[in-house]
Backbone and ligand atoms as CSV (ligand in chain L), in Angstrom:
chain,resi,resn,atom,element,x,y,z
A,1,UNK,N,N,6.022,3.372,-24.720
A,1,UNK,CA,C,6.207,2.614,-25.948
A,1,UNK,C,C,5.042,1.651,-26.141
A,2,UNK,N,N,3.879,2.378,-26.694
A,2,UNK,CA,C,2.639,1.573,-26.666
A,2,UNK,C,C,2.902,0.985,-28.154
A,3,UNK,N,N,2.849,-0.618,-28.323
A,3,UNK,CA,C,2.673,-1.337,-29.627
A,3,UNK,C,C,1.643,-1.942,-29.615
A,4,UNK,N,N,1.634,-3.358,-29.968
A,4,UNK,CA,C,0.576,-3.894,-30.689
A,4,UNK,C,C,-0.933,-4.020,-28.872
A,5,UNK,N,N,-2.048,-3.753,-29.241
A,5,UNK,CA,C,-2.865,-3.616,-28.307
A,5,UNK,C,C,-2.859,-5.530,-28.588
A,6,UNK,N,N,-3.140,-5.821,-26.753
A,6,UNK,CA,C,-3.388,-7.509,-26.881
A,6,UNK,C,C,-5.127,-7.264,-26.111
A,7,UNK,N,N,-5.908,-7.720,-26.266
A,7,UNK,CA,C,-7.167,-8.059,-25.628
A,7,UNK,C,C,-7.237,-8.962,-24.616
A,8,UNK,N,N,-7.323,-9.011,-23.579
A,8,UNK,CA,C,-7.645,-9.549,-22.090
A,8,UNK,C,C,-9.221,-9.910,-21.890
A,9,UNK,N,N,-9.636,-10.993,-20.508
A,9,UNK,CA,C,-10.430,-11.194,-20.149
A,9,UNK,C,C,-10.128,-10.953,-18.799
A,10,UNK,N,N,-11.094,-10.175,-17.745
A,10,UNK,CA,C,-10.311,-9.872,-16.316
A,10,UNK,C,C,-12.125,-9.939,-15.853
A,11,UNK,N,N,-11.847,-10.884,-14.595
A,11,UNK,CA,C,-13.302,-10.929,-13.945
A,11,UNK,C,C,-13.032,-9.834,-13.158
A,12,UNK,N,N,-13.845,-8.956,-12.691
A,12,UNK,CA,C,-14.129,-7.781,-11.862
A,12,UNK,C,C,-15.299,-7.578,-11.133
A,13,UNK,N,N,-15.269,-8.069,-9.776
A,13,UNK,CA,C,-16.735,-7.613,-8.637
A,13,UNK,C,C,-17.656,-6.875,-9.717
A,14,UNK,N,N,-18.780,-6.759,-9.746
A,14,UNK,CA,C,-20.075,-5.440,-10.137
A,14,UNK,C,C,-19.621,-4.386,-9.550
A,15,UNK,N,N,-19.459,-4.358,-8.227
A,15,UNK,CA,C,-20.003,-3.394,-7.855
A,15,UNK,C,C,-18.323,-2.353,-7.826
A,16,UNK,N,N,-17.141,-2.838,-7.815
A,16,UNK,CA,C,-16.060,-2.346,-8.182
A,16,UNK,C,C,-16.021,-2.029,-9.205
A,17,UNK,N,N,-16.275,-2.618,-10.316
A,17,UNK,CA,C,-16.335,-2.085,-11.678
A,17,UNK,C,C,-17.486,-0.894,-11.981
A,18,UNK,N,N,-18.239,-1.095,-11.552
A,18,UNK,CA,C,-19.213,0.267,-11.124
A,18,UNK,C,C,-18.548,1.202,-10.720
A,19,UNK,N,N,-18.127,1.440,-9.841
A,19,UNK,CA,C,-17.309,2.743,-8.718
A,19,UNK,C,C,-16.226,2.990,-9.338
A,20,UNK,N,N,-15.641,1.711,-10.657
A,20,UNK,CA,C,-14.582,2.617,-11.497
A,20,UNK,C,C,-15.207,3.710,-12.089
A,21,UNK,N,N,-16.222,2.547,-12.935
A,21,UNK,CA,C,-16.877,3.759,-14.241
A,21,UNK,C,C,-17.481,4.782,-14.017
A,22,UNK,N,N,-17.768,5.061,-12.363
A,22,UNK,CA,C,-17.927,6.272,-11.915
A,22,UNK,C,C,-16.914,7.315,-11.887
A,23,UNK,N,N,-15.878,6.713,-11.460
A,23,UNK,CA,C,-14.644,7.706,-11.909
A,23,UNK,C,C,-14.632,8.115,-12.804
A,24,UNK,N,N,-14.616,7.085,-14.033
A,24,UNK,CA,C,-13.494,8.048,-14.732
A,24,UNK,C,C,-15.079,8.387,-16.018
A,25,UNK,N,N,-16.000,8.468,-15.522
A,25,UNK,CA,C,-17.124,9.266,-16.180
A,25,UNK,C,C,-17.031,10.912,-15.629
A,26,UNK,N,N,-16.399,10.487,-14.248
A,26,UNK,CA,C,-16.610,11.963,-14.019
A,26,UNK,C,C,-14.813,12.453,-14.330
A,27,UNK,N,N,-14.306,12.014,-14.543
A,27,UNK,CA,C,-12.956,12.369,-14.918
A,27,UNK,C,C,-13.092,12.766,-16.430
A,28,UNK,N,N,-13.908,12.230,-16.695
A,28,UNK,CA,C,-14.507,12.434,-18.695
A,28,UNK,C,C,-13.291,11.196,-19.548
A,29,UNK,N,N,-13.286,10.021,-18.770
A,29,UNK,CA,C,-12.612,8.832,-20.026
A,29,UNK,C,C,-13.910,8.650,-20.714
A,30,UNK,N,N,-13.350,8.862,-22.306
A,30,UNK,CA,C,-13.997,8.729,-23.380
A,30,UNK,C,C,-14.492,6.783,-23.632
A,31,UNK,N,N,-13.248,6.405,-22.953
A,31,UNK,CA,C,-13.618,4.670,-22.676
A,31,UNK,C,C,-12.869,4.354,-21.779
A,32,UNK,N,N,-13.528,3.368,-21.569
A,32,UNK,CA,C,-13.506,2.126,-19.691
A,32,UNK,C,C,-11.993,1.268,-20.759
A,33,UNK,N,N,-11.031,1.013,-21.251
A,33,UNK,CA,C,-10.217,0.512,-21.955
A,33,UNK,C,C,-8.970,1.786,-21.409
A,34,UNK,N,N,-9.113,2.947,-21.966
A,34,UNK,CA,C,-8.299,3.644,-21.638
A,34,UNK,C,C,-7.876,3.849,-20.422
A,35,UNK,N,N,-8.669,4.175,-19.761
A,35,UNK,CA,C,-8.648,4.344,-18.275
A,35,UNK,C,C,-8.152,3.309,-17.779
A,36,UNK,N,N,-8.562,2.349,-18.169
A,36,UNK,CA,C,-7.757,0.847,-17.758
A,36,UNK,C,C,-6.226,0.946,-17.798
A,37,UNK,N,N,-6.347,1.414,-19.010
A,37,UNK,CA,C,-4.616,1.552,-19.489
A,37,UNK,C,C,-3.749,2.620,-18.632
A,38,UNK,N,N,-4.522,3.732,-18.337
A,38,UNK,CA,C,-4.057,4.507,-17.678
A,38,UNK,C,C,-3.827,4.181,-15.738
A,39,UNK,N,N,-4.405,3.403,-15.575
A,39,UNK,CA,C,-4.743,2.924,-14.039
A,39,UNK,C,C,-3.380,1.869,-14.104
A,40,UNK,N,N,-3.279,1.058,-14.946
A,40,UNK,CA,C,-1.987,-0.235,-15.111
A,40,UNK,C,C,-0.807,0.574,-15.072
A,41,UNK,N,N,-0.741,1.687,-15.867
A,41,UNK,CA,C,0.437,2.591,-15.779
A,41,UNK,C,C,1.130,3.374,-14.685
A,42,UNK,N,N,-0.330,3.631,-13.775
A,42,UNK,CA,C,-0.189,4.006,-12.402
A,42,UNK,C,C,0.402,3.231,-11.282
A,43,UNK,N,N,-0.357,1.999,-11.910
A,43,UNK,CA,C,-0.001,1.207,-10.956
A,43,UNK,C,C,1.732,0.660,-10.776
A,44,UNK,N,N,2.117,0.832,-12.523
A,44,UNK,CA,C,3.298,0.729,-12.495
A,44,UNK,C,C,4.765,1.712,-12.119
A,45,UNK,N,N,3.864,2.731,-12.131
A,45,UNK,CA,C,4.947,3.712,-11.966
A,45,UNK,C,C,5.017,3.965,-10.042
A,46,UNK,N,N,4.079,3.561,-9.695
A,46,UNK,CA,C,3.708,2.926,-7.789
A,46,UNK,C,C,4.721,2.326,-7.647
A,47,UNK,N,N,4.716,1.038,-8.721
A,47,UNK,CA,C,5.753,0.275,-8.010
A,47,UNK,C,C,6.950,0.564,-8.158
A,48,UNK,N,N,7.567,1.458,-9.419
A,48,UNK,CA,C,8.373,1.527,-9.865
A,48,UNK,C,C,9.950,2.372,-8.446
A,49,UNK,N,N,8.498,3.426,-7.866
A,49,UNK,CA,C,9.015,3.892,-6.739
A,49,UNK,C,C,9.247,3.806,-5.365
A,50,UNK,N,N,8.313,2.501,-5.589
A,50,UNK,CA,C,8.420,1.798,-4.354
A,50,UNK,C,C,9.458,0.518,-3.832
A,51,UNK,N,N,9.792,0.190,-5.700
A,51,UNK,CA,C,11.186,-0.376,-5.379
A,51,UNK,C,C,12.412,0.135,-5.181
A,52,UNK,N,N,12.227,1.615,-5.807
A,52,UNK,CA,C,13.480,2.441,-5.840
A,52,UNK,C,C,14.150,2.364,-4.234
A,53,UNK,N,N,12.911,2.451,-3.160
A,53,UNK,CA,C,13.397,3.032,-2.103
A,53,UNK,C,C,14.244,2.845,-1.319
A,54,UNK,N,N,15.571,2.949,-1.016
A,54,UNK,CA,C,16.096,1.722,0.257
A,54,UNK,C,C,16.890,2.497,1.341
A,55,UNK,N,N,17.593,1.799,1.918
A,55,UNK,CA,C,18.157,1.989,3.522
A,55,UNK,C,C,16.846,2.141,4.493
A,56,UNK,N,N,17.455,2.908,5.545
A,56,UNK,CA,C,16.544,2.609,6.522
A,56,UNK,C,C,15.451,3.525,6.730
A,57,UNK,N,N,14.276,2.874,6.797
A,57,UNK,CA,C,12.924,3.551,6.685
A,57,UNK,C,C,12.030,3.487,8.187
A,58,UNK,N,N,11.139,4.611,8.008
A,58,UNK,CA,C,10.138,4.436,8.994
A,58,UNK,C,C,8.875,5.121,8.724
A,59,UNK,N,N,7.533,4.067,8.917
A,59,UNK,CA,C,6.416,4.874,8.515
A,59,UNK,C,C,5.371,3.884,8.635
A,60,UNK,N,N,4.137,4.321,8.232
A,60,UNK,CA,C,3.079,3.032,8.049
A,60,UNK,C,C,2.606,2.190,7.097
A,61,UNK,N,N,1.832,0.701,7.474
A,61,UNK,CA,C,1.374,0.243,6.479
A,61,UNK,C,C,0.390,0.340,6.810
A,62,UNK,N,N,-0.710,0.785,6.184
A,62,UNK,CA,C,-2.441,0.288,6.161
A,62,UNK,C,C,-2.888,-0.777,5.207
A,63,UNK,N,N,-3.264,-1.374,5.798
A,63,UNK,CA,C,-3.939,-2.281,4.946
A,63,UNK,C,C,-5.703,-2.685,4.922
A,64,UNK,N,N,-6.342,-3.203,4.230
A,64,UNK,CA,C,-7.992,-2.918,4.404
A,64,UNK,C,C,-8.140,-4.610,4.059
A,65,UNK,N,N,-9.061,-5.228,4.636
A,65,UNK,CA,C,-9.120,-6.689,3.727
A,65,UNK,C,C,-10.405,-6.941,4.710
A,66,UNK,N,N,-10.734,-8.364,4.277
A,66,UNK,CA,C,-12.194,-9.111,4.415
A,66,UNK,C,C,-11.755,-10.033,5.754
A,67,UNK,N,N,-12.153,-10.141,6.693
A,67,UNK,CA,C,-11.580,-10.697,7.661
A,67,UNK,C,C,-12.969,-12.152,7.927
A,68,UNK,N,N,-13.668,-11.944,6.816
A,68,UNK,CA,C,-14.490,-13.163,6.733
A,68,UNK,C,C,-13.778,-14.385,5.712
A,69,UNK,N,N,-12.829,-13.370,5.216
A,69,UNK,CA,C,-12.019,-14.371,3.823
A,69,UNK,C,C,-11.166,-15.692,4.467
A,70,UNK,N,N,-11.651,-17.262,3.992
A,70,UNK,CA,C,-11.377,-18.138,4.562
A,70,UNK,C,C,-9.767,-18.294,4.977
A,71,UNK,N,N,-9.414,-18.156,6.245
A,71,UNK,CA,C,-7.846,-18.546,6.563
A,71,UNK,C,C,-6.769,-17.235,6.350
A,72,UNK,N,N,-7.757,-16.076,5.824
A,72,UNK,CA,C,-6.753,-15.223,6.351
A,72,UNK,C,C,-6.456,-14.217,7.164
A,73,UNK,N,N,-7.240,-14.144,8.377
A,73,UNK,CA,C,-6.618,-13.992,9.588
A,73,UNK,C,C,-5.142,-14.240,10.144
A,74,UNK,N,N,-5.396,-15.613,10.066
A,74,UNK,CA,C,-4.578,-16.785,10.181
A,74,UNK,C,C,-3.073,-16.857,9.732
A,75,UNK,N,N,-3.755,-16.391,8.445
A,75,UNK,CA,C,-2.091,-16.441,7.302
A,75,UNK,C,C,-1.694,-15.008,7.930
A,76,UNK,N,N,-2.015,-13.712,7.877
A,76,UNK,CA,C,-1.978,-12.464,8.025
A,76,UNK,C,C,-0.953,-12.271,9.490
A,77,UNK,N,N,-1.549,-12.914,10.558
A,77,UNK,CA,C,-0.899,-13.104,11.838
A,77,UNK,C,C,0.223,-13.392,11.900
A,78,UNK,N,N,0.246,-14.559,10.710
A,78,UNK,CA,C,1.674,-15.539,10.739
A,78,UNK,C,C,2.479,-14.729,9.904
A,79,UNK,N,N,2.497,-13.737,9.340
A,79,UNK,CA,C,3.035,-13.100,8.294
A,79,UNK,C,C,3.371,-11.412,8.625
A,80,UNK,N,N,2.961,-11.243,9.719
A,80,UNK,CA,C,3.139,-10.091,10.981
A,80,UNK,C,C,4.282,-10.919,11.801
A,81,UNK,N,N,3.823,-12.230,12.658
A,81,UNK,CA,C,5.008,-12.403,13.396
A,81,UNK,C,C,6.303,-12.888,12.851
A,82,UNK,N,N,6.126,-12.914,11.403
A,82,UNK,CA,C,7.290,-13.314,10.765
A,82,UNK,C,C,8.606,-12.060,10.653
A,83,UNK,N,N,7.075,-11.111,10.929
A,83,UNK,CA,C,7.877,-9.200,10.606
A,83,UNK,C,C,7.977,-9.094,11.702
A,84,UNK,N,N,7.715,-9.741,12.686
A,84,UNK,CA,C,7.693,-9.036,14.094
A,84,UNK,C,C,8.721,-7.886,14.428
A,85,UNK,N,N,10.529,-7.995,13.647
A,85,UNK,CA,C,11.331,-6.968,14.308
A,85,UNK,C,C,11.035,-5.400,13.884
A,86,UNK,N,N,10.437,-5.543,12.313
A,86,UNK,CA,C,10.370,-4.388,11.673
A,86,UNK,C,C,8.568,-3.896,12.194
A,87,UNK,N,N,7.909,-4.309,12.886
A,87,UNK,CA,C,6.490,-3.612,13.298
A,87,UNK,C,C,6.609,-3.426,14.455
A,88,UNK,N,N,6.513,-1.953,14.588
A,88,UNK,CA,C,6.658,-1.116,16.003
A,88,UNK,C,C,5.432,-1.677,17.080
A,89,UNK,N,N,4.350,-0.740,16.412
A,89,UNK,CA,C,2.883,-1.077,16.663
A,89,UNK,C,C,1.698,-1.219,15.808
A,90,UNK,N,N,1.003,-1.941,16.061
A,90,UNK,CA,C,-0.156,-2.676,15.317
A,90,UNK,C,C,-2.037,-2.031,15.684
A,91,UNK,N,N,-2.198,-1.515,14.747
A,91,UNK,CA,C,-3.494,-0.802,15.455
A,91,UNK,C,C,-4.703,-1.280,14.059
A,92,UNK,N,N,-5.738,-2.110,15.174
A,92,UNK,CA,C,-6.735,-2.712,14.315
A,92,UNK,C,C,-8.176,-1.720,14.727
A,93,UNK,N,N,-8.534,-1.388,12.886
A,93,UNK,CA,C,-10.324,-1.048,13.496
A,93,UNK,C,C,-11.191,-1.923,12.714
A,94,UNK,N,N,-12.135,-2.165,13.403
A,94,UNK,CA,C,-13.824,-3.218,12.628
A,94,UNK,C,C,-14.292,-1.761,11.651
A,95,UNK,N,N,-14.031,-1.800,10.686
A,95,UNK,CA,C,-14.306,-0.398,9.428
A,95,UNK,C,C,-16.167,-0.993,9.695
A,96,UNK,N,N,-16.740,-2.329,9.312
A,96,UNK,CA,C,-18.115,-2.837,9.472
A,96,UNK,C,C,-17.796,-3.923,9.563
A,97,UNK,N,N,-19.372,-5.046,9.154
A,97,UNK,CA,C,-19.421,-6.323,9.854
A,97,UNK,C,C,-18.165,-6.908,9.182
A,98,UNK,N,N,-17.957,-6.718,8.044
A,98,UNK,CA,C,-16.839,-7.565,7.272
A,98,UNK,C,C,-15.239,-6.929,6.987
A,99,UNK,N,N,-15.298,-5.431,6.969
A,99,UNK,CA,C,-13.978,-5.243,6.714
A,99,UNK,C,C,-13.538,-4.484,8.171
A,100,UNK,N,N,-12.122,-4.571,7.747
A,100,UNK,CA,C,-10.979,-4.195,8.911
A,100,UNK,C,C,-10.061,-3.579,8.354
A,101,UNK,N,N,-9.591,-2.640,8.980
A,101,UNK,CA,C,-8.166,-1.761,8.951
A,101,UNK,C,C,-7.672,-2.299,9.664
A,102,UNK,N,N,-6.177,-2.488,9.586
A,102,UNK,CA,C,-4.962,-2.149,10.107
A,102,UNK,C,C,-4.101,-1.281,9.554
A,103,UNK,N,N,-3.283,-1.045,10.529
A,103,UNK,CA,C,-2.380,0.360,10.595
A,103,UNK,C,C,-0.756,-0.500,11.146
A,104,UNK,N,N,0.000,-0.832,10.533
A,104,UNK,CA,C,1.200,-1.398,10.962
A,104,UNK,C,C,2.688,-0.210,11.119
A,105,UNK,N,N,2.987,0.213,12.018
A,105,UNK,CA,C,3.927,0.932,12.182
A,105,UNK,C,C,5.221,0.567,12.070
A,106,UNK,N,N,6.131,1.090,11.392
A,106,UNK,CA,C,6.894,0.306,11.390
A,106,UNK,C,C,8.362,1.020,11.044
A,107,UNK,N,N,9.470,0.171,11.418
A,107,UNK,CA,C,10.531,1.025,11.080
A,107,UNK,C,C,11.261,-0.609,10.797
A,108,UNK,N,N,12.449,-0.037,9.747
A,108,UNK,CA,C,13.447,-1.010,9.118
A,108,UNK,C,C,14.054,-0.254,7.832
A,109,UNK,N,N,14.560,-1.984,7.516
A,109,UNK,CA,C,15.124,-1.763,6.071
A,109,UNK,C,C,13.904,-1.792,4.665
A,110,UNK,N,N,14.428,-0.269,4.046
A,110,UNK,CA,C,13.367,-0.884,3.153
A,110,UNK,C,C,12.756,-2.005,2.538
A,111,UNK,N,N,13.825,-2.630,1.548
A,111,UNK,CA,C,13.374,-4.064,1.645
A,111,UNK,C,C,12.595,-5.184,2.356
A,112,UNK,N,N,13.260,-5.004,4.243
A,112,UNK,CA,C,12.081,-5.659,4.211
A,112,UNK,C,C,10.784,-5.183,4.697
A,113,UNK,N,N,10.532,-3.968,4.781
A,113,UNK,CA,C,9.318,-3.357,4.721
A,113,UNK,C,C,8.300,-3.234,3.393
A,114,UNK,N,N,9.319,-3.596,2.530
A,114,UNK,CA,C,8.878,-4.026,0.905
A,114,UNK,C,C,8.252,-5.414,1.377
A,115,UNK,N,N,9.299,-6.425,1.322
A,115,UNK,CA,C,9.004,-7.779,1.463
A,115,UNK,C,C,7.745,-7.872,2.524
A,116,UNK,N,N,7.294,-7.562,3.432
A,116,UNK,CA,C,6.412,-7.325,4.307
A,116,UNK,C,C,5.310,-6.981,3.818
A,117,UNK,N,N,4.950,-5.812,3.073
A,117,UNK,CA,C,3.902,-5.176,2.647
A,117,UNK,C,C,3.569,-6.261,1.831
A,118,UNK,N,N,4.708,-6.623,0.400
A,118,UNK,CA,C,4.245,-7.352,-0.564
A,118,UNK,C,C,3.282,-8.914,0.115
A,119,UNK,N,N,3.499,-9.164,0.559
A,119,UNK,CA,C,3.470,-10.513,0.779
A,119,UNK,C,C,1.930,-10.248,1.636
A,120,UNK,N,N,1.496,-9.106,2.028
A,120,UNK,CA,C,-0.194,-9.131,2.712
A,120,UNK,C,C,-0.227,-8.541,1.589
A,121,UNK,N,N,0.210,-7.576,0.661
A,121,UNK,CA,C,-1.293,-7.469,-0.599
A,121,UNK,C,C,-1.719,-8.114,-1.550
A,122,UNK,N,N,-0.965,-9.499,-1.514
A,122,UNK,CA,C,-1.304,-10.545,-3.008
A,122,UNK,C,C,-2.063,-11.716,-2.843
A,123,UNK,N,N,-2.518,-11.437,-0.968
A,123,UNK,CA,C,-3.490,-12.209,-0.338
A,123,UNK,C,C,-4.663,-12.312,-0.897
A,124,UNK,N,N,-5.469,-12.960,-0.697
A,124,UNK,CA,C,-7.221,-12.667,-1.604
A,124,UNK,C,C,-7.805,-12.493,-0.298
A,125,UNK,N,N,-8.535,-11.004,-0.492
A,125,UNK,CA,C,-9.356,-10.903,0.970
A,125,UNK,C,C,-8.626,-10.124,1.167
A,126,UNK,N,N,-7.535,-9.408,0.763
A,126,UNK,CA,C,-6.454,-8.281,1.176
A,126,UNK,C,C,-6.532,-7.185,-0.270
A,127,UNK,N,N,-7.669,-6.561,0.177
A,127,UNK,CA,C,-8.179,-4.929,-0.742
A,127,UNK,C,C,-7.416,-4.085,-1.043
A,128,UNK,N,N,-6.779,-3.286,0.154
A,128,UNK,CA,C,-5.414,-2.970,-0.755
A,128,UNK,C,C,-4.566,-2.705,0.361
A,129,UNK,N,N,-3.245,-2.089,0.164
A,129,UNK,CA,C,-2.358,-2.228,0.939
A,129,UNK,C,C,-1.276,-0.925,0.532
A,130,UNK,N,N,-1.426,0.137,1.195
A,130,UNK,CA,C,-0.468,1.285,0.796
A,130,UNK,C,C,0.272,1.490,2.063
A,131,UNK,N,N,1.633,1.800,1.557
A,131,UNK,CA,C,2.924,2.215,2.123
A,131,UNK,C,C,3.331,3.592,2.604
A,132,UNK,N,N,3.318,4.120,3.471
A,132,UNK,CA,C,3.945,5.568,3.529
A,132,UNK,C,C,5.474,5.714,4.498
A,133,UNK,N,N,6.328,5.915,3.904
A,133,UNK,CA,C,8.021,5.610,4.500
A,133,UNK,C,C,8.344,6.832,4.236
A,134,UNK,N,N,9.443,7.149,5.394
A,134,UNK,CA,C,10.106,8.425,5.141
A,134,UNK,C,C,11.530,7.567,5.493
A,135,UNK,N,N,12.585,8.425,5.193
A,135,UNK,CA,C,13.777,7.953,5.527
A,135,UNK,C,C,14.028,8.287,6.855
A,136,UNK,N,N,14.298,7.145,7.592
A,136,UNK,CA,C,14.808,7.453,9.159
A,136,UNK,C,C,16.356,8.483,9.088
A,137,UNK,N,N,16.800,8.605,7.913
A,137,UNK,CA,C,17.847,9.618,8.114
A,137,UNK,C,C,17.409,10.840,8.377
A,138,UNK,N,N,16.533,11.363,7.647
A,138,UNK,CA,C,15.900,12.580,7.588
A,138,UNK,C,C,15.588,13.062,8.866
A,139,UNK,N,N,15.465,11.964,9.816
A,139,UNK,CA,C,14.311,12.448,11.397
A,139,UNK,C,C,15.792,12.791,11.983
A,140,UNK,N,N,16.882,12.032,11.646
A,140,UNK,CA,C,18.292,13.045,11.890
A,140,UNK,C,C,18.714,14.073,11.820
A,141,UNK,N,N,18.347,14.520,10.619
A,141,UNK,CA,C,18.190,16.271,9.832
A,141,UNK,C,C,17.740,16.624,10.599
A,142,UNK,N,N,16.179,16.463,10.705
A,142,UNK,CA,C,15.301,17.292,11.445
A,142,UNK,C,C,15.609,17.498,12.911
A,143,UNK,N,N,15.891,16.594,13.963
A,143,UNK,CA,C,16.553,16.334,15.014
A,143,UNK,C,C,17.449,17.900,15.017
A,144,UNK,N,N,18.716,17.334,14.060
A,144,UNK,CA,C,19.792,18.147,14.228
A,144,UNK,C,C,19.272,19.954,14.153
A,145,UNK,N,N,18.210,19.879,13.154
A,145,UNK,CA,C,18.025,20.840,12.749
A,145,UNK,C,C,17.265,21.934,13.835
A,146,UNK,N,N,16.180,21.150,14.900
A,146,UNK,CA,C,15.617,21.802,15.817
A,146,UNK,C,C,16.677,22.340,16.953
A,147,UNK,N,N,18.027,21.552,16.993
A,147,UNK,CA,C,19.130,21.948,17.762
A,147,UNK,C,C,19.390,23.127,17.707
A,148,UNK,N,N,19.452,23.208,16.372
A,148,UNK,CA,C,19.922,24.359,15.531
A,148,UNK,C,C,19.688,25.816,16.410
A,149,UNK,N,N,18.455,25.709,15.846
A,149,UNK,CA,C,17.341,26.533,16.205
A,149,UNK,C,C,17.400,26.960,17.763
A,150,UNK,N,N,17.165,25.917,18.352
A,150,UNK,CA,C,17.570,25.894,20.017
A,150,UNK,C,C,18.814,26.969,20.318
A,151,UNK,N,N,19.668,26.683,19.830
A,151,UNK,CA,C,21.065,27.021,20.088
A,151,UNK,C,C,20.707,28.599,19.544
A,152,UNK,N,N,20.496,29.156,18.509
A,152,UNK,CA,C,20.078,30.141,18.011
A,152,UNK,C,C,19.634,31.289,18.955
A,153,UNK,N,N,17.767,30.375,19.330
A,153,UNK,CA,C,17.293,30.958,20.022
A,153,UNK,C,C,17.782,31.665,21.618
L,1,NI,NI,NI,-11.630,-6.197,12.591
């Protein structure tokens, strides 16, 4: 339900805004506006399913950020041991001099594996932050299901 267009001002790195308009030049957007529009939509329909999700989950978080960015190490740590029950294991790499991966493993309730994620990607210095959850019921299925098979065989 697209209505009245509103006009924005949004500061954007160079060199990110570059590596968009590389996209979607080679994607063939006719304009850097559309694509915009189309990327916000993405982004919304991300979240849309990422709130859907609930009961009990298990899977990873990666996250990428600036570990030169003032104080958030710091905050990041405190905001892990706050998750401490829902993070299995924690696996850090030096990506170069300035950025870092982590890899947070994790099992819980969706929610707060929601609440968790949310709260490191709205950090500044925190690039991005994607979720991958499966339902811990399912590893039940599957479980049951190799029985199956067993018994079969
Ligand atoms: Ni590092």
């Amino acid at each position: 339900m697209d209505d009245e267009l509103m006009r924005i001002g949004v500061s954007i790195p160079a060199q990110l805004l570059s590596a968009f308009d590389q996209v979607i030049s080679k994607r063939g957007y006719s304009s850097r506006s559309e694509a915009i529009r189309d990327a916000i939509r993405g982004y919304l329909l991300d979240y849309e399913s990422f709130s859907q999700t609930e009961g009990e989950q298990i899977g990873v978080i990666t996250l990428v950020y600036n570990h030169e960015q003032r104080g958030l190490i710091s905050l990041l740590t405190d905001i892990q041991h706050e998750n401490a029950r829902i993070i299995t294991s924690t696996i850090h790499i030096h990506l170069d001099a300035k950025n870092c991966l982590e890899i947070d493993v994790v099992r819980g309730s969706a929610a707060d594996i929601r609440g968790f994620a949310e709260r490191m990607m709205v950090q500044s210095g925190v690039f991005q932050v994607r979720v991958f959850v499966i339902p811990a019921l399912s590893l039940r299925n599957v479980d049951k299901g190799t029985q199956n098979r067993a018994n079969i065989g």
